[in-house]
C-alpha positions as CSV (number, residue, x, y, z in Angstrom):
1,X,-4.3,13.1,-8.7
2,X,-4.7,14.7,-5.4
3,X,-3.3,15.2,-1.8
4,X,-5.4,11.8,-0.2
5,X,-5.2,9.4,-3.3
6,X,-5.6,5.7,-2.0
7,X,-4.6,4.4,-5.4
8,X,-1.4,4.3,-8.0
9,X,0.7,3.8,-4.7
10,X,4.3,3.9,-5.8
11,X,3.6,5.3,-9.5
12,X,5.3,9.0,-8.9
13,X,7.6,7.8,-6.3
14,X,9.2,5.4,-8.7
15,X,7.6,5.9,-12.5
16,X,9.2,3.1,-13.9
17,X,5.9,1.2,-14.8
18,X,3.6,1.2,-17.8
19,X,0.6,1.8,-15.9
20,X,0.0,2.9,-12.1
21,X,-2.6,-0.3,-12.4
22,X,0.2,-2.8,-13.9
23,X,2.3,-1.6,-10.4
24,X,-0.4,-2.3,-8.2
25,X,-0.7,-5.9,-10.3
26,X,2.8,-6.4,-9.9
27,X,3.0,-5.9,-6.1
28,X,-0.1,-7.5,-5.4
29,X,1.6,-11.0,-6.5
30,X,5.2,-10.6,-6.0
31,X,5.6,-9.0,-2.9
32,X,3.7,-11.9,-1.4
33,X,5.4,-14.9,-3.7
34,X,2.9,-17.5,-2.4
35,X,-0.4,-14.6,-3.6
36,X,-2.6,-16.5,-6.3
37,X,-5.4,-14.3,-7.8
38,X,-8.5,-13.7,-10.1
39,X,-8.6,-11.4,-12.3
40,X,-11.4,-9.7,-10.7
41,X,-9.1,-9.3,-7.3
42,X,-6.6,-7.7,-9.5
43,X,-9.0,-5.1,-10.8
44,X,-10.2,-4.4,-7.1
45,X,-6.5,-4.1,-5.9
46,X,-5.3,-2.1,-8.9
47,X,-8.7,0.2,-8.7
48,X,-9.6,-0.6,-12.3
49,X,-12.3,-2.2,-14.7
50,X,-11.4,-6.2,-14.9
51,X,-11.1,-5.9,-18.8
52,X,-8.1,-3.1,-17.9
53,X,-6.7,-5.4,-15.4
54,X,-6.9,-8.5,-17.7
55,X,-4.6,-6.5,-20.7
56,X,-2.2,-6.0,-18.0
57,X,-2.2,-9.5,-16.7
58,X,-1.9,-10.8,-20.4
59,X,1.3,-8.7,-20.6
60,X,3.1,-9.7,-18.2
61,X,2.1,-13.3,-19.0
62,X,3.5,-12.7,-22.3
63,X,6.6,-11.5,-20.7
64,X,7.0,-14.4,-18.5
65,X,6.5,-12.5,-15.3
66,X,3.5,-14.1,-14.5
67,X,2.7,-17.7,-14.6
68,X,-1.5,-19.1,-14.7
69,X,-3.6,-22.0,-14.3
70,X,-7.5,-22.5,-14.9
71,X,-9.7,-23.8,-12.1
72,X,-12.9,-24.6,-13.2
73,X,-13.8,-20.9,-15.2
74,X,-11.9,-19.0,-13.0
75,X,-8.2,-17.9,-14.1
76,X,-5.4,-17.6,-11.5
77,X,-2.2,-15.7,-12.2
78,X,0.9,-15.7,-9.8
79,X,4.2,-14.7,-10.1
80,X,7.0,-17.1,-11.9
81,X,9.4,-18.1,-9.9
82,X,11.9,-19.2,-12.8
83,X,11.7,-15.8,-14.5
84,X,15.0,-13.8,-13.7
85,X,12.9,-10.9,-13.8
86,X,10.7,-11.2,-10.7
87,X,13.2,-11.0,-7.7
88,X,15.0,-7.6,-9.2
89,X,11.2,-6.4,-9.0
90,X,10.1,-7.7,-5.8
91,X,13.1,-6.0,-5.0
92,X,11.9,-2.3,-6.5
93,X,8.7,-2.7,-5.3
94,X,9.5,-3.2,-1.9
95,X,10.7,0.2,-2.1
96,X,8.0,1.6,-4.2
97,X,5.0,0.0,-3.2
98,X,6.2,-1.9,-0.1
99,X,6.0,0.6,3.1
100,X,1.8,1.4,2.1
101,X,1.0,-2.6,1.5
102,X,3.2,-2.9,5.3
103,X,1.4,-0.4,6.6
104,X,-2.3,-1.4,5.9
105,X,-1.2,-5.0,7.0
106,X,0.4,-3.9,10.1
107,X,-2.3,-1.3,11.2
108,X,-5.4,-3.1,10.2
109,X,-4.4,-5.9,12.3
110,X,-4.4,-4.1,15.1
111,X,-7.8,-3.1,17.3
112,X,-8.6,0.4,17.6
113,X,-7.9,2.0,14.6
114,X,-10.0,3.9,12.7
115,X,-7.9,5.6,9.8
116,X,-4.5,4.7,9.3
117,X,-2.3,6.9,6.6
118,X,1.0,7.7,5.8
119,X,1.9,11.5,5.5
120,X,5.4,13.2,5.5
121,X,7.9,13.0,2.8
122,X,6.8,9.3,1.7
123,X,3.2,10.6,0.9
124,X,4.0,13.4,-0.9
125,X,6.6,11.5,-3.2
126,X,4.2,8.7,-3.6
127,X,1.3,11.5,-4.5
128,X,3.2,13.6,-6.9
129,X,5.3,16.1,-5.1
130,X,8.7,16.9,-5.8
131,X,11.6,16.2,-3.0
132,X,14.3,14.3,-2.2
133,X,13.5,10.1,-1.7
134,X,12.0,9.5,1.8
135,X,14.5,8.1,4.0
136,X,12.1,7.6,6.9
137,X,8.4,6.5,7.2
138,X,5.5,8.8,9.3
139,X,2.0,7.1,9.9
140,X,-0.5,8.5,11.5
141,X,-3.3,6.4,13.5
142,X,-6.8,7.9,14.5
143,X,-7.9,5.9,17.1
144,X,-7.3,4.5,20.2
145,X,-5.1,1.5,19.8
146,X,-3.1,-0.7,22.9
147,X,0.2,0.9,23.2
148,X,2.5,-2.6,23.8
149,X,0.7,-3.6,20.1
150,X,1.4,-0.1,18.4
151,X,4.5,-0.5,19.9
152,X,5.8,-4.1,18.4
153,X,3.7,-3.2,15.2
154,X,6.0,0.0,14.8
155,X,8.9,-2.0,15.6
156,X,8.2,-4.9,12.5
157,X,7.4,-2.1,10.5
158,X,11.1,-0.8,10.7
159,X,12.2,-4.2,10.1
160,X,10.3,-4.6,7.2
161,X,11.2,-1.3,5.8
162,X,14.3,-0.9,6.3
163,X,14.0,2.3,7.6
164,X,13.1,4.4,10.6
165,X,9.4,4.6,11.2
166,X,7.4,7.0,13.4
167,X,3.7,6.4,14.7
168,X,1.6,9.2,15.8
169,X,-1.5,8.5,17.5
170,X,-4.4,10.7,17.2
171,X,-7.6,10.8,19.0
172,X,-10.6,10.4,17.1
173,X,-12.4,13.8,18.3
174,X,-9.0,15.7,17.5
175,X,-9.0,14.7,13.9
176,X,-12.1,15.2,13.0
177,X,-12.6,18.6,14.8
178,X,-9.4,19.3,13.5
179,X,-8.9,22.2,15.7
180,X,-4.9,22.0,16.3
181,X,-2.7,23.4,13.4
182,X,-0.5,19.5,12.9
183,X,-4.4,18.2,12.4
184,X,-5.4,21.1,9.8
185,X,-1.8,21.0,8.1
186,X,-2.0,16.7,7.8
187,X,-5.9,17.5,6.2
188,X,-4.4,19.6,4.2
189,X,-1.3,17.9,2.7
190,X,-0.7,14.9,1.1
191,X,-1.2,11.7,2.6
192,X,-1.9,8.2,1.8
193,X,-4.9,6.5,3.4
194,X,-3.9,2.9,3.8
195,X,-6.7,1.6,6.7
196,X,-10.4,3.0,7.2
197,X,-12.4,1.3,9.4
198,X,-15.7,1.9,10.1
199,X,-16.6,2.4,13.9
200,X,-17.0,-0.9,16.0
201,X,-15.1,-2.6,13.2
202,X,-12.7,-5.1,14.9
203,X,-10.0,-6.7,12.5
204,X,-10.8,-10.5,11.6
């Protein structure tokens, strides 16, 4: 794995799960308790080949974590809400996987952003290196988004997270020139890309 992974969010910070893909399944559909999906949205979200993503989805069937239904060919999978399992892991992986889904949501609804990551002590937990558990939350924006919306969006964000939350904004031509030494150092670190947009992109 390296420093700018945009998949297996939460699988080092918290390695608890079977696979990094099962994770990704899991907090696709149960941090969102009203999500119904496809297999083939699973795969997509977990960054893996549908027949991957299906054996995972059949296990936690099995298990009774998951609950489906058929319409027409397609197969749609959602969490159970009568299994005692699924709130104590909503609950772990709003920790685990949580802040990066809040992030991507919060940042990629707002205009003017180009990349959105999360570096600092989050990112390198989530990607592998050894520390402490992040108590706080740094993103970084490239881009030129309105202040007032940055500024409720960071404020939800703390909400959501349950923990402090600081937004740096970057402009575009600093990051990629990368000329100052907090540019070359984020580059160079780990961090966790959770919104690329291309230019003249506007969220939908």
């Amino acid at each position: 794995m390296n420093d700018t992974g945009e998949v297996d969010r939460g699988q080092v910070l918290l390695p608890i799960f079977r696979t990094p893909a099962q994770g990704t399944i899991l907090a696709t559909l149960l941090l969102d308790e009203d999500r119904e999906a496809n297999i083939a949205d699973l795969a997509r979200a977990a960054g893996v080949a549908a027949p991957n993503a299906l054996r995972e989805v059949n296990r936690l069937v099995q298990a009774g974590v998951l609950t489906e239904r058929r319409v027409g060919r397609s197969r749609l999978v959602r969490a159970d809400p009568s299994s005692p399992f699924v709130e104590p892991l909503r609950q772990i992986l709003s920790r685990t996987h949580g802040p990066a889904q809040m992030v991507a949501e919060a940042l990629d609804a707002l205009p003017g952003v180009e990349i959105g990551m999360i570096i600092g002590s989050w990112a390198a937990r989530t990607l592998g290196h050894p520390g402490p558990p992040p108590r706080d939350l740094d993103v970084l924006v490239v881009g030129d988004p309105p202040p007032r919306e940055l500024r409720r969006a960071n404020a939800r964000l703390e909400e959501q997270a349950d923990m402090p939350v600081q937004i740096t904004v970057l402009a575009p031509a600093d990051w990629h020139e990368a000329r100052s030494g907090f540019v070359q150092s984020v580059q160079a670190g780990p961090h966790l890309v959770v919104v690329r947009r291309a230019e003249g992109d506007t969220p939908t």
